[in-house]
Every structure is written in C-alpha cells, then in structure tokens.
N, C-alpha and C positions, 0 to 999 in steps of 0.2 A: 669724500674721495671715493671713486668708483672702486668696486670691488674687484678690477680687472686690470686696477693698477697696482704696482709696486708700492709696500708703504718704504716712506722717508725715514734715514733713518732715525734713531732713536739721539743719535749727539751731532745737531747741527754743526759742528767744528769738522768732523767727521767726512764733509760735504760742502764745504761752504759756496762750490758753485751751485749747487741742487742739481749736480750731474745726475746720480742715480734717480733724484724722485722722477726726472724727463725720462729716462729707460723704461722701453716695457718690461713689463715683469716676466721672468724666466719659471718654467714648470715647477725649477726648484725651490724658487722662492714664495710657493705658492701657501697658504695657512695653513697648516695639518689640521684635519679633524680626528675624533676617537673612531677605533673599529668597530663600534656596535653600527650594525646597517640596519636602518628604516628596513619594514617589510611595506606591500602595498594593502590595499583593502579586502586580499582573497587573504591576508598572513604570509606572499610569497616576499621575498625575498630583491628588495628594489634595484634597478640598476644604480652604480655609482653617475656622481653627476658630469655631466659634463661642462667645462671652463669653457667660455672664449674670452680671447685675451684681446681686448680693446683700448685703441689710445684716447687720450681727451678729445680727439676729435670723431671719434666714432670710428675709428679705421680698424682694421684687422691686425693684430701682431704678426708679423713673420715668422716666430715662431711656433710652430704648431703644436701640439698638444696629445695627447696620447687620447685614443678613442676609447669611448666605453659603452658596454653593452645597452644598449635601446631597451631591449625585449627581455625581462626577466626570467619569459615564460620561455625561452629559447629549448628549451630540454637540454642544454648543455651538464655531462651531470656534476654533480660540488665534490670535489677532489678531497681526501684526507692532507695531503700537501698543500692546497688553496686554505684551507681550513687552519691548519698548523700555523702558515704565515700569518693568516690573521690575528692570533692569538696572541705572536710574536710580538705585531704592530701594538696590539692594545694594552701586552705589560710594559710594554716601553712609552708608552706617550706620555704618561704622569712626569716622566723624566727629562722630558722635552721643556725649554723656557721660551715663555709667549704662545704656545699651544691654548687651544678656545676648544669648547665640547662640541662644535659644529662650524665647518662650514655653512656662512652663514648664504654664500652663494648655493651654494648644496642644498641648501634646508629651499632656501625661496625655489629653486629649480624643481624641487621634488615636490611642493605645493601646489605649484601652477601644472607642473604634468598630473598632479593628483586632482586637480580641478577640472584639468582638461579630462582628463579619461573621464570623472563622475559624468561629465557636461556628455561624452560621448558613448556611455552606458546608457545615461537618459534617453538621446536620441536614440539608438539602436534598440531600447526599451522603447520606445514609442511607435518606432517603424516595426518591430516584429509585430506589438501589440497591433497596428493596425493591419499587416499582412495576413496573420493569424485571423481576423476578424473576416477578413477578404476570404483565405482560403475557406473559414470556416461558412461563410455564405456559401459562395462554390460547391464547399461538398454538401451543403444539405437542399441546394437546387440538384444538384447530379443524385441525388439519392432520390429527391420529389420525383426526377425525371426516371430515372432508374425504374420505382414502384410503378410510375404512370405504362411505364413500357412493359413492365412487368405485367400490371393487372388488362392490359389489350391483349396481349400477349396466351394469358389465359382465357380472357373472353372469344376469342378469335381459335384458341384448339376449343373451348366448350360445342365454338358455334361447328364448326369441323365435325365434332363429335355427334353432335344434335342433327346436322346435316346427313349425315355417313348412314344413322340409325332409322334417317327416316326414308333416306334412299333402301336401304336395305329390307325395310318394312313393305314399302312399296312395290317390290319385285317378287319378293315372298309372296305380299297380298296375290301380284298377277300372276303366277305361277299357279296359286291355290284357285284363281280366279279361273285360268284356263283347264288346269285337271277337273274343278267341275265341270266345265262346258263338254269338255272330251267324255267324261265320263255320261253325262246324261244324254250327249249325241249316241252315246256305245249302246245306252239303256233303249236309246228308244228306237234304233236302229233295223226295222222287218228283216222278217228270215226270207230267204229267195222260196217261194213256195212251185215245187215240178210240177205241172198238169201231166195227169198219168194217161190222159186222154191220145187214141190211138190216134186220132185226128191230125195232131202237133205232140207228137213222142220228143220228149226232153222241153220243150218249152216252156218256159215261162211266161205265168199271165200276167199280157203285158197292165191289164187292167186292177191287179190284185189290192192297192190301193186305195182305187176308185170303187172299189165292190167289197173292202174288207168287212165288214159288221161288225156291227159293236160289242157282239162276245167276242168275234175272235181278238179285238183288240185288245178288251180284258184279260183275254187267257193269256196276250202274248207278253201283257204286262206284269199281271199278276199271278197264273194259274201256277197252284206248287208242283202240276206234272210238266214237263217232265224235269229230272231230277235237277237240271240247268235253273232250272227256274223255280224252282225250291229253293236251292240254295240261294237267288236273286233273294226273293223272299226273305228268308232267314237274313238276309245281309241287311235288309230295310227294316223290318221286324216293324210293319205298319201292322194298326189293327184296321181291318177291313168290316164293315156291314156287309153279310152275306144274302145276296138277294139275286134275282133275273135269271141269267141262264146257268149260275151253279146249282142253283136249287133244280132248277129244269131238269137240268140232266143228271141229278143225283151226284153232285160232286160238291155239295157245301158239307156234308160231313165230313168228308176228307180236310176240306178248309176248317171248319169249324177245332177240330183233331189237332191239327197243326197249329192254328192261332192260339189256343188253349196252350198246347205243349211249350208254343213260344212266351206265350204269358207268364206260363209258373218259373220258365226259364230265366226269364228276363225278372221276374221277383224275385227269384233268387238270385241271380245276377247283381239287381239292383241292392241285396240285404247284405248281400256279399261284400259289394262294393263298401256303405254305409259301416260297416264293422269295421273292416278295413283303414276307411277312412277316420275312424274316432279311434281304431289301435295306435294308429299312426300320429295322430292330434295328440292321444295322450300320452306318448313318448315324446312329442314334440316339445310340452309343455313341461313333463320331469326336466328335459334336457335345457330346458330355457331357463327353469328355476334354477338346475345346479348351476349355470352358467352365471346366474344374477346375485347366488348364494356367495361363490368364489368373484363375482368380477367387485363387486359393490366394497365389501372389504379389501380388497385388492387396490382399488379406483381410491378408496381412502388411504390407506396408508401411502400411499405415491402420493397425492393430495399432501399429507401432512409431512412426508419425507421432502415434497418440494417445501414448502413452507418451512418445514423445520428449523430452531434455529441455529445458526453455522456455528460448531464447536473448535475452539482450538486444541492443539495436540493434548496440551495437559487436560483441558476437560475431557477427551474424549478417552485418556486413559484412567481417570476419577469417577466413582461414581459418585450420587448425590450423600451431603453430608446426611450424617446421623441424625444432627438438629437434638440431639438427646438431651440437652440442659431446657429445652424446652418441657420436660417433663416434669408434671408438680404444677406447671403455671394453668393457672387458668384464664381461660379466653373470655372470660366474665373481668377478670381484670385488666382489659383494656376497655377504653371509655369507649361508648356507641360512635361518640365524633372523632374516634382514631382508628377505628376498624378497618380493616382495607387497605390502611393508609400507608406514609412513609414510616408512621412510627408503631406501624403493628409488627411484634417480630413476626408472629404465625404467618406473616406475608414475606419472611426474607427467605431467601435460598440456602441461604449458610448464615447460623447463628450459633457455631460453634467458638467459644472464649468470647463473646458479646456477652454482655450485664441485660439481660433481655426482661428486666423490670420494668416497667412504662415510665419515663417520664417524659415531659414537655419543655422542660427546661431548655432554655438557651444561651449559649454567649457571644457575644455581638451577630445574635441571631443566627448561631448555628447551635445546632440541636447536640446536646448531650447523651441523649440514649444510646446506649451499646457500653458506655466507658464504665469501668468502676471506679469505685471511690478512692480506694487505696494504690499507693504503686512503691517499688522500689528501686532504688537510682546505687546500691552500693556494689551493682553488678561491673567488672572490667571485662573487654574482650579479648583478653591476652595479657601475659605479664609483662609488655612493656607499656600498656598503655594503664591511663591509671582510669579508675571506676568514673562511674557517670555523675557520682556524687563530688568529685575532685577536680577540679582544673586542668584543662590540657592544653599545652604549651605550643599556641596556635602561632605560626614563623619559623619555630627552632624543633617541634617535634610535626614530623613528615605526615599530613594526611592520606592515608592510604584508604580510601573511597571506593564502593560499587554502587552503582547503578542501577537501577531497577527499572530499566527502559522496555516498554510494552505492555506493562502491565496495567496502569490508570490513563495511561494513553496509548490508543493503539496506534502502532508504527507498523505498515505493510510488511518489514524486510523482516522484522521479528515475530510475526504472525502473519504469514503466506496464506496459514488455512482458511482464515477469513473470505481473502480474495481472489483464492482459486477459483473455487467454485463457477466466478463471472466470467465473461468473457469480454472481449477488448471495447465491443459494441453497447457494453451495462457502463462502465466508466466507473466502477468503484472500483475507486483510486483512493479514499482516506476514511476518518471517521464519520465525515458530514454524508459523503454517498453512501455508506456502510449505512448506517442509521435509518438514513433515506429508504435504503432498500428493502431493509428488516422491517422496518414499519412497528408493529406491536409485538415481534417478535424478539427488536433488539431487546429492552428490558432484559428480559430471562435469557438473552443469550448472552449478553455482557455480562452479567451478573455472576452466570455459569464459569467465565474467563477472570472476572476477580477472584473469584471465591477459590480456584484451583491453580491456574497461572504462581503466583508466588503466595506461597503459603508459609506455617508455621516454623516447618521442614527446611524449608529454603534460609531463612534469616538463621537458624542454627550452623548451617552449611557456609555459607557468608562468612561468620563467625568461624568455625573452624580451619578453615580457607585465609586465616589470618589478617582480615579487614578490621578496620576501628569505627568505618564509616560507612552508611549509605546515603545514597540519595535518591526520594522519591519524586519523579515526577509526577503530575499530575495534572487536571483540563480544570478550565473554567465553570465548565459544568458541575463538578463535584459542588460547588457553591450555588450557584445558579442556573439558569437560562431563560434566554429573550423570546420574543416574539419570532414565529419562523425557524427557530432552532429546530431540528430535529435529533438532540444529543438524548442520552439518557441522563436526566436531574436527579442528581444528589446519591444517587445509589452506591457510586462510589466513593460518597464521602466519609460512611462508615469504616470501609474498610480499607482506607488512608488511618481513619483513627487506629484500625485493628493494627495494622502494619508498625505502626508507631511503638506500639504496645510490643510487638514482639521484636523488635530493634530493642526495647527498653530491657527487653527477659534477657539478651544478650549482650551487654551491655557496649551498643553500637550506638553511636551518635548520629542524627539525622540532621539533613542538607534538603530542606524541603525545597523544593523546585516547580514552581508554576510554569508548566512547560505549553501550555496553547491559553491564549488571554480573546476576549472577545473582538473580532475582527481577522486577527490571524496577521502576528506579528513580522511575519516574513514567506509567507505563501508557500511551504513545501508541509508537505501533508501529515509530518509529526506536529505542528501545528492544531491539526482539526480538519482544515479546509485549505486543499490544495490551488493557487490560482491567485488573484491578486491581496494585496496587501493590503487591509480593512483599519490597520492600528495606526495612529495619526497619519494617515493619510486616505485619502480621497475623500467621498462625500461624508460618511460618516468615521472619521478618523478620530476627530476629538472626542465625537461619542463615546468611542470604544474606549478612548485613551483614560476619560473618567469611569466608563465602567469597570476597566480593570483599578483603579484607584479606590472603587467601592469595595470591591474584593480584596484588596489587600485592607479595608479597614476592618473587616468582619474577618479577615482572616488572624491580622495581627493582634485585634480584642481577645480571640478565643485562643490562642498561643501563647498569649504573654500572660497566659497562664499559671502558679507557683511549679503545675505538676508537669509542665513542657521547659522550665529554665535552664535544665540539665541536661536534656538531650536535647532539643532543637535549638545548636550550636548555629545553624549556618541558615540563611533565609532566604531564596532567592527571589529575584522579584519580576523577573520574565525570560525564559530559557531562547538565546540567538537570535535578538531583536534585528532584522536585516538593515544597520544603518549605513551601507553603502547606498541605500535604495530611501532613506529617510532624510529627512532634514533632523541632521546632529544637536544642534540645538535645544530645535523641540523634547527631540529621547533626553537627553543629560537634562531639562528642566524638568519634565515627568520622574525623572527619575530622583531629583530633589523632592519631588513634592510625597513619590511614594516612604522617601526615608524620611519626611516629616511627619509622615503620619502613621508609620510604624514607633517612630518612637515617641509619640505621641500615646498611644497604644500602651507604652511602655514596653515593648518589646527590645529584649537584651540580645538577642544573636547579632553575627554578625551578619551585617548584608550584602548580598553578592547580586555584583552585575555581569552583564555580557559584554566583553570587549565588542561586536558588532560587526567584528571583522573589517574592522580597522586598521590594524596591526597597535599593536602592543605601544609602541611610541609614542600613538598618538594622543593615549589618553597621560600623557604627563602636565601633571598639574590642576588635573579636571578632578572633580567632584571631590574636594579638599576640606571642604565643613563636617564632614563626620570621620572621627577617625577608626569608628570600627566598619567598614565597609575593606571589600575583594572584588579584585578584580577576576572573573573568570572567563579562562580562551579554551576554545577546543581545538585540538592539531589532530590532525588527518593526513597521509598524504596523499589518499586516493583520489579527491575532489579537485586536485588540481595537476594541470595537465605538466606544468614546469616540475612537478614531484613525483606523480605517478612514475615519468620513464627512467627516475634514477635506477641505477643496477643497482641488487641488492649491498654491496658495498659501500657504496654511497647513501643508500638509505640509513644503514646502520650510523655511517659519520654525521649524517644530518640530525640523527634523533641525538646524536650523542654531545655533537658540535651547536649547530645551528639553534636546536630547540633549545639545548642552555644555553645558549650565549642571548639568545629573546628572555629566558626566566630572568637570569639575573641581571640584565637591564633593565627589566622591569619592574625588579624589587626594590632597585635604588629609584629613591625618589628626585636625584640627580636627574635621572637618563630615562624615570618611566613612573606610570601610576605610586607603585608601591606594594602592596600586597598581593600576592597573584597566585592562582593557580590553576591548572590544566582541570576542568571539569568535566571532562570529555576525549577517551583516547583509545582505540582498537589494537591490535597486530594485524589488522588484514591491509597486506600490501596490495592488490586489486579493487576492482569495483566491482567484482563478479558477482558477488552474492545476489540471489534473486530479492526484486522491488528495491534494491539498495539505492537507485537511482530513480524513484516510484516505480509506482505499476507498470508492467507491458515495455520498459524502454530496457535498452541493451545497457555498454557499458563501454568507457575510454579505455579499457584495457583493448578490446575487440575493434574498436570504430564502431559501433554502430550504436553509441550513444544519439540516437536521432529526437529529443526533444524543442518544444518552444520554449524558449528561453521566458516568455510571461509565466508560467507555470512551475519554472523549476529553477530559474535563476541563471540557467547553463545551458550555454551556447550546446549545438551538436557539435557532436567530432567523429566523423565517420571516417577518420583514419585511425590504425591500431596504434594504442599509446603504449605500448610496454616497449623497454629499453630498446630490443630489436625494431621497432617498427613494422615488424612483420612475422607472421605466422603464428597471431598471436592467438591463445588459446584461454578458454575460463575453466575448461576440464579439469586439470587437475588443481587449480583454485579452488573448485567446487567440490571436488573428489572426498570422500569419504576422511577424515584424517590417518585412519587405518594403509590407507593406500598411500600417504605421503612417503617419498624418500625422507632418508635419516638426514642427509641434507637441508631438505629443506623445513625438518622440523626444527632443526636445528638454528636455520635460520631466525623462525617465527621464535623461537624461546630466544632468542640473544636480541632480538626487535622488543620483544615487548620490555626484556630486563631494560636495554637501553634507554627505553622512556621512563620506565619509573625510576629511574637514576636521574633523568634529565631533569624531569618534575619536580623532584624532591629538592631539587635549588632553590625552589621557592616554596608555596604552601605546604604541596605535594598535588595528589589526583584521586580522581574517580577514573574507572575503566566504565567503558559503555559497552556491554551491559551483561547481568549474569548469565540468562539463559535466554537463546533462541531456538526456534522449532526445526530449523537445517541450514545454521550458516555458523561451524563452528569457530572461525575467525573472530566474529562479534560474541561469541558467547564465554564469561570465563571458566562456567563449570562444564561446558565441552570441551572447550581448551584443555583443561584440567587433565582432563578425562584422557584426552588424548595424546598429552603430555608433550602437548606444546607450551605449557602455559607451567607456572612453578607448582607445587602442592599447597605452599602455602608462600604470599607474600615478601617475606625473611628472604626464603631459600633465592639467592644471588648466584648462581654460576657463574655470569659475566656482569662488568661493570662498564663502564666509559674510560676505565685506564686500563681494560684488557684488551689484549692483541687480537683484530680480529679474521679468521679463518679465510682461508683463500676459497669461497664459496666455488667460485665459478670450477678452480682445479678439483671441487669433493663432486661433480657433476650437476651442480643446482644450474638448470636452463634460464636465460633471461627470459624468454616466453611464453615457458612453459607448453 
C-alpha cells in the first residue's frame, strides 16, 4: 500500500464497506515519527520532510498539507520555545500506540534529497574545479602579458635614456667643438698695425698681410713681450726651440728665462698634482676597505636573516636547550655508520629527558632510541579520576580531553608566525609549501617549534587545569615519507614519544590522533596539503589508502606495547576523513581493514573514527564487528553559515538543546552508531581569527569569505553572516581579551560550560586546542588567562538547566 494512503483499519467489522481504506488520508492520520531530527552532511540540522498525499490513481488529495522548510541553512535562528516543544514531542511518543522510529516516507525523502545534493556538490565541484582551471590559465597569461609589457616597457625608458645621454653628449661635444674654433680664430687673429708714415697718417697697411715676415709672425704668436702675450704663453706653456730671429735680436734669453721658469713651474705643478692625486687614492682606498669591512658582514647577516629559519612565538621566546644529559656521553659511542644520522643525539636540537644511549633497536620498525626502559603508570591526574595503572569507566565517567593542536602538525591559524612572513604571491598556505619553501632550513626550524611549542611545562599545566586526557595529533611523516615529499621525516617522531612520557609523569591518558595520512584526507591544510583530495580518491587514491594502512601497521606493533596499555586508551585512525566528497563505502571498508589490523597487532585501545560529516544518523548500525571502537564528531558553529548568524541566545539553546539531543541519539544504538564523542570543540562564535579559514582569505562573519570551494571545501560568502547581517565587524572578536565587555565574557564562559555539559551525554570531549600564538578563543590556557574559560574543568558556573541571561539587555551587540 502506498505510503500516501490511509491504512485500513486494524478490525475489518469496523468497516465492512472499505469506506475509509477509499479516503484519502487526512494530515492527522498521518504516522508519527520520534523527535530526533537527521542533520545533513555539514552536521546541520535537516528540514522536516515533506507528505504528498496521493490517491491509487496518482491524483493529488484536496487536502493540503502544512509546508516545510526547504533550506536548512535559511538563518532562521532555533528558538528555546521550538526546542522545548521538541522535547515535549519526544517524551510523549513512547506513549503513543502504533508509533514506528521513522517515517518511513521521511527517511526515503531525506535520502534521495541527500543523494540529490551529493550528485549536486559533485557537479558544482566539478564546474568550480574547471572554472578555477580557466581562471587560473587567465591569470597566469595576464601576468606572462603583464611582465612582457613590463620588460618593453623598461627597454623602451632604457632606450630614452641611452637616447637623451647621447644627445646631450653630442651638443656638449659641438659646444666644446665650436669654443675651440672661437678660440684658435681669437689666437690667431693680427693686430691692426698704424703706418706712422706722414704720407698716409692713421692708415692702415692695407698690405700688412701680404708683407708680414716670418718673425713677425712668430712674435705675434709666440713672443713673451708684450706682457699680453706672455700671459698667451704662460696659458699654452709649449716648450719652444729657440732659434732665427730671437737669437738675432738678442731676445732668446729672455725666452729661454721664461721656458725654464715655466718648466720648474709646471714640475712642480705636475708633482703637486701627482701627491695630490695618490693623497686622494689613498683615502679613497681606506674609505673603500671601511666600506667593504662594514658592508660584507652586514650583506651576510641579511643574507642569513633572509634564510633564517621562521621561529614561532614560543621558540623565539626559548632559547636553545641545555642538551646537559648529554654530558659524560662520548661521541666515540656512537658507531661511525650512525654519525650524523637520525639516531646521533649530538645531532638533535633538544635532548633534554631523552635516554640518549645509542640504540638501533626497532618495533615494527620504528626506532626506540630516546625512550627509557622503566616507566610508571600509578600516577592519577586528579582525585576523581583514577591512576593510569586502573580502569577508567569509559561511557559513565566524562572524558574531559585537550588537544594539542599545532604542535606535530602545523596548522596556519595556531602558528601565524610561520606564514607571516610570505606574502599572497609565495602561496604558503600549509606544511607542504612551508617545507617547500624552507628548503634545508625546515629541519632546524621545525625541530626549533617541537622542542619549545608544547613542552614539559605545558602537560603539567594541562594537568592542573583539571584535564584527564590529551590528544596528540600528529602527520604521516613522523613515520615516514615518499618520493617528492618535502615534509621533514621522522624528527618528530621522538618527540611524539617524549610527549607521551610526560602525559605519563601526569597521569593523563593519550588519544593518539593521525591527523594528515598520505594523500591528504580531505584537502584543507591541517591535513599537510592544501587542494585536492589524494586519499581514496583520484589517480593515486588507493595508493595512499594502503599507505596509510602500512602506517597504522608499524604504528599499532610499536604501541601495543606492555608499556603503552595504560595510557594510550584511545587510538585514532585518521583525523576528518571528508566523506561527503568520498565514496562511503570505500572509507567504512578501509576502515575495517585498519581495525583488522590493529588488532591483529594486538592493540587494546579503543578505536576512533571520524563521523565524516555525515551527521551522526547516518552512521547507525555501521561498523558493528568490533565492539570497542567511537565514534568521533567535531561541532563548530562557525563553519556553517545556518549557525554562524544565530544570536548569541540561541547559540547558547543550540549547544545546550540541539548538540545533546544529536549526543544522545547517538549513543542509543536504537537511533545512532553507539559510542560517541565530541573530539573537537572551541568557544569562538566567529570566524575571525586570522588563517582560520587558511591563509589570506577573510571570513563569514565579514562577507568576505572569498575562496574556491576546490581548495577549502566552501563555497564564498561575501555577504556579512552575523545575526545582523550588517555592519558586521571581526575587531572586537579579535580584540585583546582584556578589552572584552564583561558581557561578553560572560557570554564566552556560559558558551563553552554549555558544551561540555552537552558533550558529557556521551563520551565526553577534547577542547581544540591548548595554546595559540593570538587567537584567544581557540586557545584554553588564554582563555584561562583571560577568564573566559573556567580555572579548572570542575568549576561549573552555568549548566543546561540554568537560566540564561538576557545578553542582548547586559549590552552584548549582535555584530559587534
């Protein structure tokens, strides 16, 4: 019988013409289903489904139907009264007779629009990826064309220039050209000579000329009388053979007198000059050395200050360790074919609490060196939790988890210092271009950011900070790397071990998290490598998909350990698999095959997966052969645009309402997987934070999220998402915590209590993440600090059954 009919009833007597089963069916007779609402593949929150009501013949019913929301992502925000009736609905249904867990029209309606959307994700993923391709052709012909215009551009002022200098030379030259000509016309120019002759009184002979003699020419050239022509002399300072008619007339001694005086003149002129010039040379040449003294060391340290390699805050407030246990060892005890190597300590950065005795030992080929032999597990990290050597009552006692995110993987938004430095035109945007970039310099400068980034200090802090648990992420690298990688190998796989060890001195249980796998499990840059999706999918998908499977086998040999059974409780097996973007299938059979061979391995933790951003629902009844395995989901509401603009009111009712009523569905194995918990969860109600969205892009609070959705999974939104939809601001998001109103600190502590009340419905949580470099919202010892955040975990001000504050009336702005 179609599902859009009436059923018949239940006592044929009741009926005996089959009048009702011919009735269409009325709204009210419709099948109730339970109040837990499907979310979609972001974790939002699905529309109800919508009936139509048809007869056997395909016809429409007359009666119509109450509408229901389309668009999930409407920004409509979720009411504490929408929420309350909810709740209503759902303690009443059990009470209900002939009630079913689903509309079963509901369930197929919401499959085929969850079909349809993946099917039109796909294509919109296809068409960006090809647009993108298109643009990105475009602009790197407009930039060829750009340079080409550029470099005419300068050849064309060079020729200008070359042009201008040779004109100008030319005109100089005829200038200098014609002052000689003037000049030698002046020089050689006769004097008007009078005939004193009474004959012609005042005449001039017109023949003077034609009749001058060859002394007089000489005299009027050269002769030093009169004093006019002396000075000529003096001004030529020729040396003359004195001969013909000076001698004649007794007028070369005079010459002779004079060429002498000019000789000695002009030698000492000329010695004058010569001194002169080598005084001047050899001040030239102090001045060139001090110049080469001061530039050459100068030229080098800019030289190695570019190169240098990029320190993050905490390195650049540490300086290098002591290395003092190194003292005693001799460098004769390391073999000649380990010198140098991975397993020389005299080559690590920090070998402070490393066991820095040489060995080459291995387990499932990973290296033992740094570890000691002994350990002790009778350490608790607070009196309600019990010691590491004891049980803990994973379901019914609350995991209260941190995170240690940016530490063994670098994440942009938690170390800025990295990729400051670049600019928009370098593109380092993750670890793969970071590495890239550094070249031989990454080594020693990642190395710098383990060894200080989270240290002894910090896991003690953790610990007093009231935590029972960490979680360390970490890359694929720590274990290995391929051909073309440019990651740094293995360096930080020591000090994964070191870390472990000081979780163990406090007695904190570890959630080890393989947070980037080879290929890059969902293409956003805490991954490794920002850009497409390399892990079962595309050319080399499967590749990757058993290399990460090699990795969890050397991983899960050397864990399943005697002296890892007590602290590494939880085991993850690849941190936010994007399997909106994956064939499901495929991940949930990888991910049997990883838990076959963990516990193959014989490793006893429990194993956690990534819900995949599915929503919570969907994984009911899947991956049911092991029964120690978790499900783990991250909730955010910044990343989505239907949560982002709830007013803070409503955010509060969502974390309080909504996120538990997703826990505890999901813990009954009725309505969901079965064991769950929040592995992943902030206070920051924006997306402000700088690289939170990666490098260089804005943010959905502002609009000016402007990304390619290939690269970041998300659409642009360049219109302002905060509650107002306008005038929306990240400043005081950003602001110093110092600077917050009491408001809205207030807020952020009643936000974050709300979720870890919500969380603890189930497993419990990890908070992401301890410390960042300047984005006090993601960090909880700023938080802390700044007392937004509790002192210690315990301390509860507010729960989910307290009353909460008229925000808007204490002055907290929706847009800040």
């Amino acid at each position: 019988m179609p599902n859009n009919e009436r059923r018949r009833s239940r006592d044929p007597s009741a009926d005996p013409e089959g009048e009702r089963a011919r009735r269409p069916r009325r709204p009210s007779d419709l099948q109730r289903r339970k109040g837990h609402r499907a979310t979609d593949s972001q974790g939002e929150l699905l529309p109800k489904a919508r009936y139509r009501s048809e007869s056997r013949s395909g016809g429409t019913s007359s009666t119509p139907r109450r509408s229901r929301r389309d668009d999930s992502s409407s920004g409509e925000p979720l009411s504490l009264d929408k929420l309350a009736r909810l709740d209503a609905v759902n303690a009443k249904q059990e009470k209900k007779r002939g009630w079913q867990s689903y509309d079963e029209a509901y369930l197929a309606e919401v499959r085929e629009r969850e079909a349809q959307m993946e099917e039109d994700r796909r294509k919109e993923e296809r068409r960006l990826r090809k647009a993108e391709a298109r643009e990105r052709t475009r602009r790197e012909e407009q930039e060829d064309e750009e340079e080409r215009l550029r470099a005419e551009a300068k050849e064309r002022r060079r020729e200008e220039r070359r042009k201008r200098r040779d004109s100008e030379r030319v005109v100089e030259e005829e200038k200098g050209r014609q002052a000689r000509i003037d000049e030698l016309k002046k020089s050689r120019r006769p004097k008007e000579v009078v005939d004193a002759s009474p004959k012609t009184p005042g005449r001039v002979h017109e023949d003077w000329r034609r009749k001058q003699s060859k002394y007089q020419k000489l005299e009027d050239r050269g002769t030093p009388e009169p004093e006019e022509r002396l000075e000529k002399t003096k001004k030529h300072k020729k040396s003359r053979i004195i001969s013909g008619p000076y001698v004649e007339d007794g007028r070369a001694e005079k010459v002779y007198k004079y060429e002498k005086s000019q000789s000695r003149k002009n030698n000492h002129d000329v010695a004058a000059r010569r001194a002169k010039i080598k005084k001047w040379a050899i001040i030239a040449a102090v001045v060139l050395l001090l110049i080469l003294i001061i530039a050459i060391p100068a030229a080098v340290v800019a030289n190695k200050k570019k190169n240098a390699p990029v320190q993050s805050a905490a390195v650049a407030s540490t300086g290098r360790p002591s290395n003092s246990n190194l003292n005693g060892i001799s460098q004769d005890s390391i073999p000649a074919s380990a010198k140098g190597g991975y397993l020389d300590p005299f080559t690590w950065y920090d070998t402070i609490d490393f066991n820095v005795t040489y060995t080459n030992d291995t387990i499932g080929g990973l290296p033992l060196m740094g570890l000691n032999s002994t350990w002790d597990d009778s350490v608790a990290p607070n009196s309600g939790v019990p010691a590491l050597k004891d049980s803990f009552a994973y379901g019914s006692m609350p995991i209260r988890g941190m995170s240690l995110g940016g530490w063994l993987s670098i994440e942009p938004f938690i170390t800025p210092s990295f990729f400051q430095k670049y600019n928009q035109r370098d593109l380092i945007i993750d670890e793969w271009t970071l590495t890239t970039k550094l070249g031989t310099q990454a080594a020693p400068t990642l190395e710098a950011h383990y060894s200080a980034f989270i240290n002894k200090q910090a896991f003690a802090d953790i610990r007093a900070a009231g935590f029972d648990h960490v979680r360390i992420p970490f890359s694929y690298w720590a274990v290995t790397t391929y051909s073309g990688d440019p990651y740094v190998a293995k360096i930080s796989w020591r000090y994964l071990l070191r870390g472990i060890e000081y979780a163990r001195q406090n007695g904190l249980r570890v959630n080890l998290d393989l947070h980037a796998v080879p290929g890059s499990q969902n293409g956003w840059n805490h991954s490794g490598r920002q850009g497409s999706i390399g892990w079962l999918n595309g050319t080399d998908g499967d590749l990757n998909a058993q290399r990460t499977l090699d990795i969890h086998n050397q991983l899960t040999a050397f864990f399943a350990q005697p002296r890892y059974t007590n602290i590494i409780t939880l085991y993850g097996l690849v941190n936010e698999p994007r399997m909106v973007f994956l064939d499901t299938t495929k991940v949930t059979d990888w991910i049997n095959k990883a838990v076959a061979i963990a516990r193959g391995n014989k490793m006893k933790a429990t194993i956690v997966f990534g819900d995949g951003f599915l929503g919570l629902d969907n994984w009911k009844g899947k991956l049911q052969t092991d029964s120690n395995m978790l499900l783990d989901v991250h909730q955010y509401v910044i990343f989505n645009n239907a949560q982002i603009v709830l007013k803070h009111t409503d955010k509060l009712n969502f974390a309080c309402k909504g996120w538990t009523a997703q826990m505890t569905a999901s813990q009954n194995k009725a309505t969901g997987f079965g064991p769950t918990m929040c592995g992943e969860w902030s206070q920051a109600d924006t997306d402000c934070a700088q690289y939170i969205n990666d490098v260089f892009t804005g943010s959905r609070w502002e609009g000016t999220l402007n990304v390619p959705p290939s690269s970041t999974g998300a659409t642009a939104v360049l219109t302002p998402q905060c509650p107002t939809k306008s005038s929306c601001e990240c400043s005081d998001a950003n602001a110093d915590p110092s600077k917050y109103s009491a408001a809205y600190k207030q807020w952020l502590l009643y936000f974050a209590l709300a979720q870890m009340d919500s969380f603890e419905q189930g497993w419990g949580w990890f908070y992401w993440t301890w410390i960042t470099e300047n984005a006090p919202q993601w960090s909880w010892k700023l938080g802390m600090q700044a007392g937004i955040l509790p002192k210690t975990v315990q301390d509860r001000s507010f729960t989910c059954n307290s009353s909460i504050p008229d925000f808007g009336g204490m002055g907290l702005s929706e847009s800040y």
